[in-house]
N, C-alpha and C positions, 0 to 999 in steps of 0.2 A: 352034329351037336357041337364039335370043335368051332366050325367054320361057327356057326353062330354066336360063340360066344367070342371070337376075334372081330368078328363086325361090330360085336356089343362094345366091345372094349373101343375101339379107335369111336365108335362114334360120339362115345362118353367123351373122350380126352380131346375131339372136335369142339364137342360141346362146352367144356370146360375151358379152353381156351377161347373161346368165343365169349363169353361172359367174364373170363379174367383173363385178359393177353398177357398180365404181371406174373400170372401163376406161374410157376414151373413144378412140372408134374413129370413122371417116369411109368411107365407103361412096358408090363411082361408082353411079350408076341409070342406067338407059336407057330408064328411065318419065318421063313428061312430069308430076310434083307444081304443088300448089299452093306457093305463094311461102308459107313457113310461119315467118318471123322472128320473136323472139320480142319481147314487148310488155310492161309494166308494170301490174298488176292498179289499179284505180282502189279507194283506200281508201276503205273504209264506216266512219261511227263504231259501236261496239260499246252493246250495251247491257247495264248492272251486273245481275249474279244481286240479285238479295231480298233483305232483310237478314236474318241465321240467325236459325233458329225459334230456337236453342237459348239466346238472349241472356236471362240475368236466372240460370242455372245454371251454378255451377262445374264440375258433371258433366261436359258436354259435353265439356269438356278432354281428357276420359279417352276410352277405347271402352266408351261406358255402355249397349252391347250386350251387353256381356259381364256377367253379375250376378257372377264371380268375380273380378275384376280382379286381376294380378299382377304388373303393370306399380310403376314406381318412387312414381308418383303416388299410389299408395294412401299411402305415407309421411306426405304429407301432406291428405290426407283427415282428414276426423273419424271414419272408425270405427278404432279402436283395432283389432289383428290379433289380441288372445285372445277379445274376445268374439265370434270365429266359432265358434270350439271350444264355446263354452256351448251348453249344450241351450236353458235359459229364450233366450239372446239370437236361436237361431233360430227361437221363436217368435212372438217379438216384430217381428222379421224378416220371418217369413210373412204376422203380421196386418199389418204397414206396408206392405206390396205392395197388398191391397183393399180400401183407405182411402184418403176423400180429404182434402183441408184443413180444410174445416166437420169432419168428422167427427172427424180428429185433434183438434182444435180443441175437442169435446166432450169427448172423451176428457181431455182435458187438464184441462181444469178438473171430472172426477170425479177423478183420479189427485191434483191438485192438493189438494183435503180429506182426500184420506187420506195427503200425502206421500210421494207414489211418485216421488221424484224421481231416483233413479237409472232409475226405469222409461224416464220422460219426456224422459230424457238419451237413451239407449239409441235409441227410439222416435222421435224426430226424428229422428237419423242414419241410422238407416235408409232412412227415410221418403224424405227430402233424394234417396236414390240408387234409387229406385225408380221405377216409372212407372205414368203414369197412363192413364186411359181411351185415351189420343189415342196412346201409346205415347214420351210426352215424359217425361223427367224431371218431378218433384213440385218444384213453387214455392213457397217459402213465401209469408207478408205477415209483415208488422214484426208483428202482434199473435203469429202463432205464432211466429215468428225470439223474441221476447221472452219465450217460456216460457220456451224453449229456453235462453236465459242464466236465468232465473229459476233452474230446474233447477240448471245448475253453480253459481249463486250460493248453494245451500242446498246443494250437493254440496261450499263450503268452498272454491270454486275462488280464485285469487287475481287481485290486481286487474290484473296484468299478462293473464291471461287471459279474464278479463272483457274488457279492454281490447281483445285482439286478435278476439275473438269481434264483437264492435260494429264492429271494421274491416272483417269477411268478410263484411257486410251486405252490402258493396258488390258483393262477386261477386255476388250475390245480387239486384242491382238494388233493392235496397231503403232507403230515406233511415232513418237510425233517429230517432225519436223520443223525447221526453219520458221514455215509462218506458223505454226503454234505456238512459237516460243514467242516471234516476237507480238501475237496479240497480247500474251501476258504482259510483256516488257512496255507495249502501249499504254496499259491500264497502270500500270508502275508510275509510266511516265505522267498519268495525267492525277495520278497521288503524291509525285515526288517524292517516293520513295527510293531515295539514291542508293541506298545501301544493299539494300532489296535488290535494285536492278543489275549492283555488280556482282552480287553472289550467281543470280539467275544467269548472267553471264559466262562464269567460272560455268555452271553448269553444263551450258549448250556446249563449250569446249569439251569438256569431258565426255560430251556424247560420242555418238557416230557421225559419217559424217554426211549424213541427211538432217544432223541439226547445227552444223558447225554458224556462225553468226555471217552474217550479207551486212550490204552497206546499209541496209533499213537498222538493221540492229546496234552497228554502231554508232547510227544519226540519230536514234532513240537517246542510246546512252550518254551518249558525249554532249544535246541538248539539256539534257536533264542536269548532269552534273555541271553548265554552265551557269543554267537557272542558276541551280544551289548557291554557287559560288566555290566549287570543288575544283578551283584550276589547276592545280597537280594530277589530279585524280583525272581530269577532261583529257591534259594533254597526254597522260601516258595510254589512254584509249584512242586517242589520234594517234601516236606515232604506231601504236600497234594498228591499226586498221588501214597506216599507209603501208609499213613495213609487208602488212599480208597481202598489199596490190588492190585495199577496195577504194573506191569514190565518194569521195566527202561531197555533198551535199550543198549548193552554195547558202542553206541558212545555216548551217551546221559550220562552217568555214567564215561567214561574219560574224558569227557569234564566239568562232576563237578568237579572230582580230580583233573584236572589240572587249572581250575578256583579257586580251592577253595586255591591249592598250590600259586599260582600266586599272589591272593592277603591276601596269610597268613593269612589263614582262618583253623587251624586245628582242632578245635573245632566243627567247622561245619562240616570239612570232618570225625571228627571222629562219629558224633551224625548220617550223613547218611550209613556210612558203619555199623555200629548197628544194624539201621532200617532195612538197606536192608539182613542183617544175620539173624532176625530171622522171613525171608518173603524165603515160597520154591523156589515162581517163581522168588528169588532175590541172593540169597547167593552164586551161582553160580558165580556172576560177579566177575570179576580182572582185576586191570587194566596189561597194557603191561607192562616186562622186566625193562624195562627205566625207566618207569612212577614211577615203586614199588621203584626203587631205589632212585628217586628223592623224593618221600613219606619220606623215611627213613633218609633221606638228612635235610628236614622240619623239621620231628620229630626232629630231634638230635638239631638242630639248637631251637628248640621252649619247649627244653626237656618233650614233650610229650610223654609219655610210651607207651599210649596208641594207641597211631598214630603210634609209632616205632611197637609195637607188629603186627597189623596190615601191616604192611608195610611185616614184616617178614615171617607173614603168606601166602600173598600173592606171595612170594619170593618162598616159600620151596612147592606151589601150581605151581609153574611154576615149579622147580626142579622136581616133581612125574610125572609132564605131560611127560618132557623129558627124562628121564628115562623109561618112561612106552610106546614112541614111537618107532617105529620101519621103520629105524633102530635109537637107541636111540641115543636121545641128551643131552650130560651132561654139564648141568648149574652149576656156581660156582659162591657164592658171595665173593667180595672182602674180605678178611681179616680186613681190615683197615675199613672198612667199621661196621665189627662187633665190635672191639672194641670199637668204637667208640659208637655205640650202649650200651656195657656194661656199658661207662660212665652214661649214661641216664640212665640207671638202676639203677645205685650207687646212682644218685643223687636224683631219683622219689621214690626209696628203692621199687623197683619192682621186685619183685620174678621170677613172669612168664616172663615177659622180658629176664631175664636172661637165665631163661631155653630153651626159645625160640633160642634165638640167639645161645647159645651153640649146641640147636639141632643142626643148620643150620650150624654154623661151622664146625660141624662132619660131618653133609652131604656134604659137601663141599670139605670137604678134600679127603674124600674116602678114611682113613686109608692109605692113601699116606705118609702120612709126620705129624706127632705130629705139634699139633699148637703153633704158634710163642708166644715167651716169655711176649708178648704184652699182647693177650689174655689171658692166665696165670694172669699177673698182675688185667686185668681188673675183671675177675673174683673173686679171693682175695680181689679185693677194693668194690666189689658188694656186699659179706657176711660181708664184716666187715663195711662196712656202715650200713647194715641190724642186726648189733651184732650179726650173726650168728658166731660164732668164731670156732665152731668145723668142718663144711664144710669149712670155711678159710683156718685153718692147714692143713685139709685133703687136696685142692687145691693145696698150698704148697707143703704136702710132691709128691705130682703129679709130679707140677714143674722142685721139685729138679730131681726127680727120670727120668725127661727127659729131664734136663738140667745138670745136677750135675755133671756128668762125661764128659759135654763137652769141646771141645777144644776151643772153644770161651770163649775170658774173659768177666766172669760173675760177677765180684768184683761190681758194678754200680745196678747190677740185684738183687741180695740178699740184697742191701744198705736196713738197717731201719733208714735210714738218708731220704731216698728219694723213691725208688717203695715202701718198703714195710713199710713207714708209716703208711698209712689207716690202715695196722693190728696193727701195736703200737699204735695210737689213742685209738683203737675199745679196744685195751687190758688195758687202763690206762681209760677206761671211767667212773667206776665206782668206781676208787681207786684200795689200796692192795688188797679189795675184789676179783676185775676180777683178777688182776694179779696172785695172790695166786692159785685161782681156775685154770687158765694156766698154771699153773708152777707144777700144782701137775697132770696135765691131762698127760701132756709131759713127766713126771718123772713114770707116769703109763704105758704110750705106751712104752717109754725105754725098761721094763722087759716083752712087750707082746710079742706076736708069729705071726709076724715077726717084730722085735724088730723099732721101730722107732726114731732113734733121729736125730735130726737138729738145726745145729750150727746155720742159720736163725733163726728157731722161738725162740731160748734161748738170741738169740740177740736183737727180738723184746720184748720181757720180761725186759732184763736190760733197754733198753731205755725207756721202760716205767717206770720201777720204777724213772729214771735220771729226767722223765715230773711231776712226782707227788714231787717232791723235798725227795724222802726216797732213801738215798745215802748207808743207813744197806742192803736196800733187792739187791739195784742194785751191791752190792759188792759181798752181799752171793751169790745172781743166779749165777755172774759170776767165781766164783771160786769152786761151783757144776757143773760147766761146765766140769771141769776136773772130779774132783769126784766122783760125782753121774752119771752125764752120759758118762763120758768116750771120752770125746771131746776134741781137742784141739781148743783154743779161735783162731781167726782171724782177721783182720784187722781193723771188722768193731765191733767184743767184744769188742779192747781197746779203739776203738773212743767212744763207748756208754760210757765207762768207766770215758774214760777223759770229756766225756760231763758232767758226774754225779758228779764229782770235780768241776769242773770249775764252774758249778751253784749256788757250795755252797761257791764259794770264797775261795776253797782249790786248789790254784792256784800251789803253792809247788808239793802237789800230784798228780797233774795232771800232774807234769812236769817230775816227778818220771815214772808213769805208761808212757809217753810219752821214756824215757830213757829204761826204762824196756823193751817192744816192740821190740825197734832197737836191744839192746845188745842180742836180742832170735835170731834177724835176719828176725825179720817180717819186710818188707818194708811200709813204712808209705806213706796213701796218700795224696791226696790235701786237703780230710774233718781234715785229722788227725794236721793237720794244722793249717788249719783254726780255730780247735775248742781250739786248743792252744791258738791263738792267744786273741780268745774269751774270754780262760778264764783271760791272762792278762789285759783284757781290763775292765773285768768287776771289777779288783782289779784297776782301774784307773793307770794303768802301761802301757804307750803307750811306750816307748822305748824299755822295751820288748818286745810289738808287734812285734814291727817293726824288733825288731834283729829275731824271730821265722817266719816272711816275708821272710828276704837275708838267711837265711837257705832252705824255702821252696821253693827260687828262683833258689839257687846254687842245689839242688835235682831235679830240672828239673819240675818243677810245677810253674804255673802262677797263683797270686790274682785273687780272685773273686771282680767284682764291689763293693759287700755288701762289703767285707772285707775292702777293703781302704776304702770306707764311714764311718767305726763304727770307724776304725782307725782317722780317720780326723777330724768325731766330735768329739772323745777325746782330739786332740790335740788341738784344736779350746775351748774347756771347760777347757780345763788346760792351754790354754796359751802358749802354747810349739809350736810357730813358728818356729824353726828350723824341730821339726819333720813333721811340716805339709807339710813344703816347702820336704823334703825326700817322702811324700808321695804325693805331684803333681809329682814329677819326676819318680817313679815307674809306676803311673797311665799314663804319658805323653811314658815311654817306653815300656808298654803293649798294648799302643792306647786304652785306657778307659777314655771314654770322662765324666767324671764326676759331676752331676748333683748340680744346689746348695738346698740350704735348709735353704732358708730362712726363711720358714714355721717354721721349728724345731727352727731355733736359736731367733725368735721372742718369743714363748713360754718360750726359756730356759732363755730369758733376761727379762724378765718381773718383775718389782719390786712390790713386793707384800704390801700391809699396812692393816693397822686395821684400817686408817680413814674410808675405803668403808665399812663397817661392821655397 
């Protein structure tokens, strides 16, 4: 009877729990249990699941079991929802499911020569959500992830989404590199968006250095900011890109010269062409034909030597190419051009300039034809700005020896009134010292073998001694003219002559050596005149001027401006209105419209006192 009613009881309190597991209920036994209180389980530490296969795929986000997805996430997915509906997009579709990355990857670069770039859009996204061998989602690398922009970048995409495209790398487990960076900077470039492109540059520095910038990067940037007109901004991204050893581009490199030309920047053009000489991957560069010549145009204009040599080098580097083409092509530079250049020399007193441009005028010539008398000159004015005096002469006797016996009148050519200054300057600079020293060099060559003498440089010897005011030495050179070297004097011996009088207010003997000349039969010309004229002016004798004017008039020679001016303000400080009124009428029948000076005559009237004192 016990036992049954302990079966009764537990099967109740079965029973009641079965129908309410909430219940809690207490039950008498009259079975003798084990003491069953309860106890606190003793903690174990757990061990972490694996980390997901699925890391490096945005896929996995979704149910990429499912190949139809219709979840919200497709929103943001890259496949667009009409190209399911296309027939071609679900073939392209089917072939991306039994392809792998290599294979894509092939594919890609045959699609790529024929421009199937909406294909290769299409075909990567796909691709991305499909699976492979192992039943994983499809992973790209940075090389195919970079079609894949390439693609939109030739599908016109913009730089905002270029932009966002290069950040879903990241889903992707993937660091972007170099050519990711610069397909953005391309689409930059072809928006002109400069600002843009140098921040995105500050960026790729700051990466690693699988994104660090190449010379594509900084041939993007530094075009772009040419466009603009950013030539601050251009050049400090060229000197950085020489400075870190990359290779400019020769459009990238015309486009500095001709920016740098443009806004008269030669200082900067000459500080990059340096850089880039003495870098291998650089020195190579030149710009075009044109370009060198317009270089040399700047220099001259900005008397830069340094710009001009350059320019030059470039010149006589286009010259070897055509020459050394076949069949060859022979380049010439202008003439006028070189002289012109020699100025710049003269003035910078640059050596190499000279020799430079001299090369290239010999190459130029091709032994055709002895260079123009210009050259000549300019040359001569380049040593004696330099005090070189003895390659001076030597030029000189060049000159003469391919001028001297020609049939063109060279009276004007030989002038040491006027081309061959510079050497009488260069020969009076330090006094009778230099002069002395020339005078005995030329009295040397005289007796050498093959003897040299020249009526030129004994002419710029007198006129020098006529500038240092020693009227002894300029009398003796010119009458060792005859004597010692065996010369007969010239037009421009008696004008040095008469200048050498006339300075000293030996107006008399100026007017003798003037009479002497004619009665040999030497025909006097417009200086020899003028300097007459000079020297009665300087003895405050304006009516003599003026009678040694209607002589130079009736010889068939016209006043110079200067001339009636010195003449005028004489007349005007003496007071001699009749002669001034003679000397508007000369000036009104030459058509010289004659200037006033009122500058001068305020100075000459000004009453002086010893109150201001």
């Amino acid at each position: 009877m016990a036992s049954q009613m302990a079966i009764f009881t537990r099967t109740k309190t079965l029973f009641a729990k079965t129908l309410n597991p909430n219940l809690k209920s207490l039950s008498i036994s009259t079975f003798t249990f084990l003491s069953q209180e309860p106890q606190l389980a003793e903690s174990t530490p757990t061990t972490p699941l694996p980390p997901n296969p699925a890391t490096g795929s945005p896929i996995y986000s979704e149910n990429w079991r499912n190949q139809a997805p219709n979840s919200e996430t497709l929103a943001q997915s890259l496949i667009p929802l009409g190209l399911l509906k296309n027939a071609s997009t679900q073939r392209v579709q089917a072939i991306s499911q039994t392809i792998d990355a290599q294979t894509l990857m092939d594919l890609f670069a045959n699609w790529m020569t024929s421009k199937r770039w909406s294909d290769m859009k299409e075909m990567f996204e796909y691709w991305i959500r499909s699976l492979d061998v192992h039943g994983k989602p499809n992973k790209p690398d940075v090389g195919l992830y970079n079609h894949y922009i390439r693609a939109n970048f030739m599908l016109e995409a913009s730089t905002a989404e270029l932009i966002d495209l290069v950040a879903q790398m990241e889903d992707f487990a993937i660091v972007p590199n170099t050519a990711s960076y610069n397909l953005v900077l391309k689409a930059m470039h072809q928006a002109g968006e400069s600002e843009a492109a140098q921040k995105w540059l500050e960026r790729m520095l700051q990466g690693g250095k699988d994104s660090l910038p190449d010379d594509e990067t900084y041939d993007l940037l530094i075009s772009l900011l040419f466009s603009r007109g950013e030539i601050d901004s251009a050049l400090k991204y060229i000197d950085m890109a020489l400075k870190s050893g990359y290779m400019l581009s020769m459009n990238v490199f015309t486009e500095c010269v001709r920016g740098c030309v443009d806004e008269q920047r030669p200082d900067a053009l000459v500080s990059i062409i340096k850089k880039c000489k003495t870098m291998d991957q650089n020195k190579a560069l030149c710009p075009t034909w044109n370009l060198c010549i317009i270089i040399a145009e700047v220099a001259i204009q900005e008397d830069n030597s340094e710009l001009a040599f350059y320019a030059l080098e470039f010149l006589a580097r286009w010259m070897a190419r055509g020459e050394n083409a076949r069949p060859p092509v022979l380049l010439s530079v202008d003439e006028g051009l070189v002289v012109s250049v020699l100025g710049t020399a003269g003035r910078t007193f640059n050596q190499n300039l000279l020799d430079a441009s001299w090369a290239v005028l010999r190459r130029s010539l091709r032994q055709k034809r002895v260079p123009k008398p210009e050259s000549y000159l300019g040359k001569i004015y380049v040593h004696a700005s330099m005090g070189d005096l003895q390659r001076a002469f030597s030029t000189l006797n060049e000159f003469e020896t391919a001028y001297g016996d020609s049939i063109i009148d060279m009276e004007e050519i030989f002038s040491p009134f006027t081309s061959l200054y510079p050497l009488v300057v260069a020969c009076s600079r330090k006094g009778f010292e230099t002069l002395d020293s020339v005078y005995f060099q030329l009295e040397n060559l005289s007796r050498a073998e093959p003897p040299y003498k020249s009526v030129a440089a004994i002419n710029c010897v007198i006129l020098g001694c006529a500038n240092i005011w020693d009227l002894d030495r300029a009398y003796q050179t010119f009458e060792a003219m005859g004597s010692s070297f065996g010369l007969t004097p010239d037009i421009h011996s008696y004008n040095a002559l008469i200048y050498a009088f006339g300075k000293l207010k030996k107006t008399f003997e100026a007017s003798r050596v003037f009479e002497h000349l004619v009665s040999l039969g030497v025909k006097p010309n417009a200086m020899s005149y003028s300097l007459l004229v000079d020297a009665h002016l300087t003895n405050r004798d304006q009516k003599a001027a003026l009678s040694v004017i209607d002589e130079m008039v009736n010889a068939g020679f016209a006043p110079s401006k200067e001339t009636l001016k010195k003449v005028r303000r004489r007349c005007v400080r003496e007071m001699d209105e009749e002669s001034n009124d003679r000397v508007e009428t000369l000036a009104k029948k030459f058509d010289i419209r004659m200037s006033t000076e009122n500058r001068k005559n305020i100075l000459f009237n000004l009453e002086y006192s010893a109150s201001y004192a």
